[in-house]
BAFI-3210 file (N, C-alpha, C; in Angstrom, 3 decimals, decimal comma, padded with zeros to 6 digits):
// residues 170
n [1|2|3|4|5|6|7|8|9|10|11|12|13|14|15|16|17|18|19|20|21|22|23|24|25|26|27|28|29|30|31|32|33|34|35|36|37|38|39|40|41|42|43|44|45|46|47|48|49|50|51|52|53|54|55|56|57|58|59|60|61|62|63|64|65|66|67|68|69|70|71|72|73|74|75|76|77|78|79|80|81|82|83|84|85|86|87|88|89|90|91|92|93|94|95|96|97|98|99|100|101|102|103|104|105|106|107|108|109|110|111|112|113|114|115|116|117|118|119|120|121|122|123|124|125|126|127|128|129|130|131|132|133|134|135|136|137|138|139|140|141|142|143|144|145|146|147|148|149|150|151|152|153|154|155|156|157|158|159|160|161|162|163|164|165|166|167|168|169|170]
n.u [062,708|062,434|060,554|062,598|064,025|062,342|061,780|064,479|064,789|063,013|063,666|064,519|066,312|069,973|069,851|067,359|067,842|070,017|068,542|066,871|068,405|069,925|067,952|066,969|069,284|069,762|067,704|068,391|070,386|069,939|071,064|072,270|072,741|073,084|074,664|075,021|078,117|079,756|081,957|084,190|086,337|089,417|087,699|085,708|082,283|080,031|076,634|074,248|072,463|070,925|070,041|070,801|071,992|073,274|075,679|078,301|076,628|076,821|079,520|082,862|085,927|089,168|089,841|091,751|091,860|089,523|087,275|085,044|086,222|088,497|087,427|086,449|088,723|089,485|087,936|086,636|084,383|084,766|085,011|084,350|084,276|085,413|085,848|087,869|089,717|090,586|093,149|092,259|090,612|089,470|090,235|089,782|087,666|085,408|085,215|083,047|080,983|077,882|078,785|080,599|081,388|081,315|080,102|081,292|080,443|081,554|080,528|079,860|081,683|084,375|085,586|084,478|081,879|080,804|079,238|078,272|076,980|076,938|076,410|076,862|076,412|077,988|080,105|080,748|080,353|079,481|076,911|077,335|075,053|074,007|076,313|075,722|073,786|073,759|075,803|074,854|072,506|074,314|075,387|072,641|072,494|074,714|073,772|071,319|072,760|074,446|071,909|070,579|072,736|075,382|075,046|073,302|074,885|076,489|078,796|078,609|078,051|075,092|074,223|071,585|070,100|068,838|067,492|067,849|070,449|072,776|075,842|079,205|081,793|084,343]
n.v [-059,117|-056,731|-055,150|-054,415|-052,847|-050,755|-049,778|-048,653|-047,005|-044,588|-044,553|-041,646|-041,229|-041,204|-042,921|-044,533|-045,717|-047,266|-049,466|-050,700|-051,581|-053,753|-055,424|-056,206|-057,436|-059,514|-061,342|-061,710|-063,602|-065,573|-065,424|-065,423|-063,167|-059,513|-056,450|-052,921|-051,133|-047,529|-045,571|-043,596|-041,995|-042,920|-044,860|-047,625|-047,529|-049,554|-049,046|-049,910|-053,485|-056,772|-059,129|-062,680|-062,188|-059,292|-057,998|-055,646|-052,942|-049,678|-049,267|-048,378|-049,233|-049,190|-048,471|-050,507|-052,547|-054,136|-056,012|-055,175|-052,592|-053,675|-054,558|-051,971|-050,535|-051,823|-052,167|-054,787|-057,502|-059,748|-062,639|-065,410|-068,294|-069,376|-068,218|-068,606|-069,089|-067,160|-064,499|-062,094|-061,264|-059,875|-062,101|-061,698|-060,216|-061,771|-064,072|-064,163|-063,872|-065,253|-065,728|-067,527|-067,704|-065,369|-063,003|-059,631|-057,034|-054,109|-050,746|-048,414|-047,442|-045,963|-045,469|-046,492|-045,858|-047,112|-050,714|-053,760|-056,363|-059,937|-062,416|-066,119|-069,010|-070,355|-072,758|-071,575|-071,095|-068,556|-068,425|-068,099|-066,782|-065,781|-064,025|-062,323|-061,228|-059,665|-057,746|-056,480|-055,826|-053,820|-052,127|-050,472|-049,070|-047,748|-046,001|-044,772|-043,985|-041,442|-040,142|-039,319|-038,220|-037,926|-036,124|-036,987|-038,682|-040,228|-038,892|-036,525|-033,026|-032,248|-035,026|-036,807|-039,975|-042,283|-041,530|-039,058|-037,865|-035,490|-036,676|-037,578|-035,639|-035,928]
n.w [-054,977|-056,292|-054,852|-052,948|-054,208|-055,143|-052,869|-052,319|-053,969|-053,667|-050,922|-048,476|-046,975|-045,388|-043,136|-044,007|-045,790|-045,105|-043,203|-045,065|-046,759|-045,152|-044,547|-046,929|-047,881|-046,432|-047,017|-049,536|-049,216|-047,736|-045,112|-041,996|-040,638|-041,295|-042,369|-042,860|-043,557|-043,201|-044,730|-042,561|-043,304|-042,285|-040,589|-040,419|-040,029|-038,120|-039,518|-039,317|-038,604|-039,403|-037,826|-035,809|-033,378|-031,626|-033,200|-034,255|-034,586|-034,314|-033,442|-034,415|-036,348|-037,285|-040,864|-041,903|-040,721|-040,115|-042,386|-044,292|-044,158|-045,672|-048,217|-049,348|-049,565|-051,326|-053,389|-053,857|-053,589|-050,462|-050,024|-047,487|-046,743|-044,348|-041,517|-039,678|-041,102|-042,713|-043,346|-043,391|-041,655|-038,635|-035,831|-033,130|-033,176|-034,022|-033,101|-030,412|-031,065|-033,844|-035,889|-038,723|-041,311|-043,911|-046,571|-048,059|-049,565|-051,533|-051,335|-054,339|-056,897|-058,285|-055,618|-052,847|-050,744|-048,673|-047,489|-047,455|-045,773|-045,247|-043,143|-041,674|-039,476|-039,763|-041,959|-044,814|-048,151|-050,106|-052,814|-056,287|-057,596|-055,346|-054,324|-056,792|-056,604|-054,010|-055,212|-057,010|-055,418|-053,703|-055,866|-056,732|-054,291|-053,825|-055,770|-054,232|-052,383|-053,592|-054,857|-052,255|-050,379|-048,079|-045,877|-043,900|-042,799|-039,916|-038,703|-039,863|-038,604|-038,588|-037,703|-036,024|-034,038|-032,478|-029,723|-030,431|-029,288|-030,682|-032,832|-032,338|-033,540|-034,125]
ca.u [063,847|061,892|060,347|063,609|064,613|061,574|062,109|065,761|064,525|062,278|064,097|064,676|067,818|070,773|068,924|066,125|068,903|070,854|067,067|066,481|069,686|070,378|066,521|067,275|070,528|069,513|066,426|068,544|071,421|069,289|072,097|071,854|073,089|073,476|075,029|075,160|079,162|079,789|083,220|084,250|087,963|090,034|087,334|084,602|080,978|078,960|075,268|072,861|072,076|069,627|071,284|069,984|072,405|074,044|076,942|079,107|075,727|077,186|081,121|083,911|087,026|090,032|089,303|092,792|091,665|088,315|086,346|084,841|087,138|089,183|086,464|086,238|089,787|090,186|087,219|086,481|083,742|085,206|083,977|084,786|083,719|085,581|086,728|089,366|091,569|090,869|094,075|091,826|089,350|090,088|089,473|089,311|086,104|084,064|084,851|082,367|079,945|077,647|079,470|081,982|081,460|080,682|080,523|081,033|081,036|081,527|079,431|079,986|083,169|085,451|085,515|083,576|081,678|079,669|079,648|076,854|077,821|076,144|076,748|076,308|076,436|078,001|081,018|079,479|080,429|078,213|076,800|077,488|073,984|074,130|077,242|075,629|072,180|074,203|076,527|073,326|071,991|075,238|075,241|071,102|072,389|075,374|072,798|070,703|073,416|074,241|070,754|070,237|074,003|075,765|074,693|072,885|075,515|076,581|079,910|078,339|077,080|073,658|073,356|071,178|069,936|068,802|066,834|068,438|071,875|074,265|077,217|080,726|082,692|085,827]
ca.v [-058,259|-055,667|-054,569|-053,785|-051,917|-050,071|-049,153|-047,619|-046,096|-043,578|-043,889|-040,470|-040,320|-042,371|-043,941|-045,167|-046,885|-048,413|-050,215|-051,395|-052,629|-054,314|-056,244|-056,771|-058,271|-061,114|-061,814|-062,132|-064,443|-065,879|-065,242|-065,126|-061,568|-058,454|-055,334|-051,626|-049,786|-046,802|-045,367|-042,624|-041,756|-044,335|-046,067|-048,314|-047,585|-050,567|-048,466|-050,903|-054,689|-057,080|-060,256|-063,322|-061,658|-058,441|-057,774|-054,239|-051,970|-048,464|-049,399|-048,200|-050,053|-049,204|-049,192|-051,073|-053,901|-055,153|-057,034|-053,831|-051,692|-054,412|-054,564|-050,888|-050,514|-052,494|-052,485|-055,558|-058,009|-060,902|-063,784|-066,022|-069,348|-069,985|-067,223|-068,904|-069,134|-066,137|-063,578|-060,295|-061,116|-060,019|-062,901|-062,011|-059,813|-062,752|-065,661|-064,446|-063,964|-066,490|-065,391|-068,052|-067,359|-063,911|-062,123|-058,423|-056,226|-052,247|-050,001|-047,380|-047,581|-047,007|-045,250|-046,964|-045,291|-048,003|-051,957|-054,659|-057,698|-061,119|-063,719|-067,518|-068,935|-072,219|-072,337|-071,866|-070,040|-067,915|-069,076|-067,112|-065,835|-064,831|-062,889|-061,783|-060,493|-058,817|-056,873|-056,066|-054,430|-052,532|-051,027|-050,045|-048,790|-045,983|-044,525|-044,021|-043,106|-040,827|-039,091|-038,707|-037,444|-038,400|-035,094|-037,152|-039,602|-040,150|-038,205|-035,117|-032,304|-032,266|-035,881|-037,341|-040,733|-042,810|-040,138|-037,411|-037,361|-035,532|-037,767|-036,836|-035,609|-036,202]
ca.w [-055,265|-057,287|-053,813|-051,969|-055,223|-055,220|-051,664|-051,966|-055,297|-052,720|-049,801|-048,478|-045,909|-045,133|-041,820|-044,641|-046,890|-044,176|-042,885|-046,658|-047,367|-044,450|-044,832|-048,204|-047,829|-045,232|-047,552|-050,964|-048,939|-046,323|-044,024|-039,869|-040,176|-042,616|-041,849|-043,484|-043,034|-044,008|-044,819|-042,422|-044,039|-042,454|-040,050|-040,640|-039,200|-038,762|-039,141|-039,096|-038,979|-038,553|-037,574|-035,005|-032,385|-031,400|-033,928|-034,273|-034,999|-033,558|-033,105|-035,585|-036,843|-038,313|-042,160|-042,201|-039,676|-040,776|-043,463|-044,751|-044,840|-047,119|-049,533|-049,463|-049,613|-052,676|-054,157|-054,161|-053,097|-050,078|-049,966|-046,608|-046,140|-042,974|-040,875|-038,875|-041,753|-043,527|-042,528|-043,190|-040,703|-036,735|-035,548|-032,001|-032,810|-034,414|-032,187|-029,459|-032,308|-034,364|-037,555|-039,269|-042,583|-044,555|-048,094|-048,024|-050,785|-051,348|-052,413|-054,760|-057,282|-057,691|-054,662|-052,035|-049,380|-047,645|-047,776|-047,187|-045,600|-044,783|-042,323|-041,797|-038,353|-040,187|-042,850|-046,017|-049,594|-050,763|-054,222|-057,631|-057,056|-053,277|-054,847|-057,535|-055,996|-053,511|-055,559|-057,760|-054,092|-053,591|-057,172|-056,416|-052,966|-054,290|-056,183|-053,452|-051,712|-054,216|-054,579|-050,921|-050,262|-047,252|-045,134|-042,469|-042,038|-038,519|-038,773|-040,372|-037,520|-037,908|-037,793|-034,819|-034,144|-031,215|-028,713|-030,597|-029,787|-031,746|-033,035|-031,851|-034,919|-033,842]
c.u [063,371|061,225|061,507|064,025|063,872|061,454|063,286|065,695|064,167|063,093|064,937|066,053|068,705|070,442|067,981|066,757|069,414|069,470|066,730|067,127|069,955|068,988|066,896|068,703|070,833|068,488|067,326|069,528|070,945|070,219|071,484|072,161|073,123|073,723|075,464|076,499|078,836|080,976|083,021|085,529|088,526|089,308|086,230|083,399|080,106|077,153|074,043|073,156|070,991|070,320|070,193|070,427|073,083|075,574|078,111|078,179|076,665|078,454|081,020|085,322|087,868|090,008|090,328|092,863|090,409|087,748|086,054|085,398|088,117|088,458|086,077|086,898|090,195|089,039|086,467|085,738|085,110|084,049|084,893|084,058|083,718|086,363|087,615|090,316|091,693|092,292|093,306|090,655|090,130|089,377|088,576|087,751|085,032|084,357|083,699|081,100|079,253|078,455|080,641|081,653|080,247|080,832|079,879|081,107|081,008|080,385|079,544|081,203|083,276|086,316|084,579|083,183|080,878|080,116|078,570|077,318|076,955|076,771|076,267|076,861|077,123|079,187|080,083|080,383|079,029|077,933|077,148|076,120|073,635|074,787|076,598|074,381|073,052|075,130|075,650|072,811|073,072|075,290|073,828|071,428|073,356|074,589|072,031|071,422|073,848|073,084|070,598|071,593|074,473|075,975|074,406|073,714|076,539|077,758|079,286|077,898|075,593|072,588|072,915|070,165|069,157|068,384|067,865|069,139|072,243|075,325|078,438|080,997|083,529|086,119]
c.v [-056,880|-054,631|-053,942|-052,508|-050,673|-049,052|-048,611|-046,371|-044,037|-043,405|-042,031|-039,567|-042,059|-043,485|-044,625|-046,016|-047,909|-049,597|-051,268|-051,999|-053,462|-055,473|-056,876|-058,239|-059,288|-061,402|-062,427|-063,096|-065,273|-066,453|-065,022|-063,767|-061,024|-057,531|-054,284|-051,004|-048,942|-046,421|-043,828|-042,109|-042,304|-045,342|-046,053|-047,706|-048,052|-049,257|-049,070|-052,366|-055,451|-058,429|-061,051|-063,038|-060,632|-058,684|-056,337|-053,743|-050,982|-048,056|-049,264|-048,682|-049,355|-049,284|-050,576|-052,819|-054,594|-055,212|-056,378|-053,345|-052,806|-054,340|-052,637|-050,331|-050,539|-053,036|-053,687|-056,772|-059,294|-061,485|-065,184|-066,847|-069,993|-068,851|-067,088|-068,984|-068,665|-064,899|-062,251|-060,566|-061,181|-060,768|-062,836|-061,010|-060,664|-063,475|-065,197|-063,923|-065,252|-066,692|-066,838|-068,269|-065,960|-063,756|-060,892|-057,629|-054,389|-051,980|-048,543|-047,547|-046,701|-046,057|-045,667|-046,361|-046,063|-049,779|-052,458|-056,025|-058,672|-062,011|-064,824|-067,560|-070,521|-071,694|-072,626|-070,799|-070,101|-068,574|-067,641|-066,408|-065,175|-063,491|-061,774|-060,390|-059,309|-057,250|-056,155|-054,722|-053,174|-051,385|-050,105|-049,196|-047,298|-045,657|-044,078|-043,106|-041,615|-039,611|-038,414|-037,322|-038,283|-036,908|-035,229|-038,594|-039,207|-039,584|-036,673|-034,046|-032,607|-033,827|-036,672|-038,679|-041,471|-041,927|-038,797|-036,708|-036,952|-036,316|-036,997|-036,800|-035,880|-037,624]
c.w [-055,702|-055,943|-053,144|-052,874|-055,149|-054,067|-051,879|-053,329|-054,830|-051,625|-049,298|-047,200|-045,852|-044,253|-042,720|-045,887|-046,361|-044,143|-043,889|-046,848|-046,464|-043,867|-046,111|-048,790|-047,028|-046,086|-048,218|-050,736|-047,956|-045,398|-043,075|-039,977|-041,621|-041,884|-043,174|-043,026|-044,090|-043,304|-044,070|-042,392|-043,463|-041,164|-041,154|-039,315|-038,939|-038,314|-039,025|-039,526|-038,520|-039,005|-036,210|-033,627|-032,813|-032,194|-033,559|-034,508|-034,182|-033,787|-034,597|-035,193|-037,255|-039,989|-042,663|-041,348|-039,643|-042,135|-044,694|-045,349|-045,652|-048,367|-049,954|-050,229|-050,946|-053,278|-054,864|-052,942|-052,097|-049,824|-048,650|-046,191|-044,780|-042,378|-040,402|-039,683|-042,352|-043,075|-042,707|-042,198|-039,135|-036,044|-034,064|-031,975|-033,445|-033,557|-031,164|-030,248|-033,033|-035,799|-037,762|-040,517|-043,158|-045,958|-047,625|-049,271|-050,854|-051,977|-052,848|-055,409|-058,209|-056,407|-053,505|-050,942|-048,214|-048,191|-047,302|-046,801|-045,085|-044,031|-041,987|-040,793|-038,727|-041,379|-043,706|-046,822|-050,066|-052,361|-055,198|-057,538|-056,199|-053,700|-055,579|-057,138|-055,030|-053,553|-056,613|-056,527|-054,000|-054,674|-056,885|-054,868|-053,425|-054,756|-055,713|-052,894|-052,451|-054,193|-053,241|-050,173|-048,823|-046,065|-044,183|-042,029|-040,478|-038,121|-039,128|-038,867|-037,341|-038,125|-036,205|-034,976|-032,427|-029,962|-028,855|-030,265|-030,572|-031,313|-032,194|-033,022|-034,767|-034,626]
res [x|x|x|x|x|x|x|x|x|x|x|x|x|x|x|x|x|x|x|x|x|x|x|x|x|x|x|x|x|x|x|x|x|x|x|x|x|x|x|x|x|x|x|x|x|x|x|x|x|x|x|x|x|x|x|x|x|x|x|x|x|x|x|x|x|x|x|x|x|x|x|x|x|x|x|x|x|x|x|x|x|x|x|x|x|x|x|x|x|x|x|x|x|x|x|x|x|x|x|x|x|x|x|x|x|x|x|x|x|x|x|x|x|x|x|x|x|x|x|x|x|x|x|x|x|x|x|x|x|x|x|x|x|x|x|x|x|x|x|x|x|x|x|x|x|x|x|x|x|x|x|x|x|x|x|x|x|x|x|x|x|x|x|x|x|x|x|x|x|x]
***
């Protein structure tokens, strides 16, 4: 744990937080997936994951229609053991996914600008420690976010990624 910490302590851009947190947060839940959003005023941006298959990395949401953006929303960690019978989860974008059970939580309060989320390829609740470790990372993660700023996030102009596209702002 003290390693991942140590890493977002230094990290030096938003691309070098997402990476950390989204390593960190499949280690401390040993979840099939983790993923990095970040809030871009009313979508979601999934920016990074590292997961056993292809998730949302790239694609944006509605903040009002996924997972995320609920926990963003309202400040408040979910916790989903079974996806099919959660009502804030769209279902039709997990079924062709391994995902059926998640915990997401925000990050940053009590305004949230990002979220960290884990996935199980199996129903499962997270434990009081999964929870806890994780919402531990998110707190350790706004203050990176924080220090660094949100200047090279993927909405801003001069942010480029992936053979050095610029983003669309729109």
């Amino acid at each position: 744990m003290a390693e991942g910490l140590t890493a977002l302590e230094v990290a030096a851009s938003l691309d070098g937080i997402g990476e950390i947190v989204r390593k960190e947060a499949r280690r401390r839940t040993s979840a099939q997936g983790a993923t990095f959003v970040l809030r871009e005023a009313d979508r979601c941006f999934y920016a990074d994951e590292d997961a056993i298959a292809p998730l949302w990395k790239g694609q944006r949401f509605p903040i009002t229609s996924c997972i995320s953006g609920w926990a963003m929303l309202h400040d408040e960690t979910a916790v989903v053991p079974d996806i099919s019978v959660d009502s804030r989860i769209p279902i039709e974008a997990y079924l062709p996914t391994f995902v059926r059970s998640l915990l997401m939580v925000p990050v940053g309060s009590p305004t949230p600008v990002a979220a960290i989320g884990a996935y199980w390829s199996r129903r499962y609740r997270a434990t009081p420690d999964e929870i806890a470790s994780l919402e531990d990372l998110a707190a350790q993660t706004a203050d990176a976010i924080r220090r660094v700023g949100l200047d090279d996030a993927p909405w801003a102009p001069t942010f480029s990624r992936h053979s050095g596209q610029a983003k669309n702002t729109s």
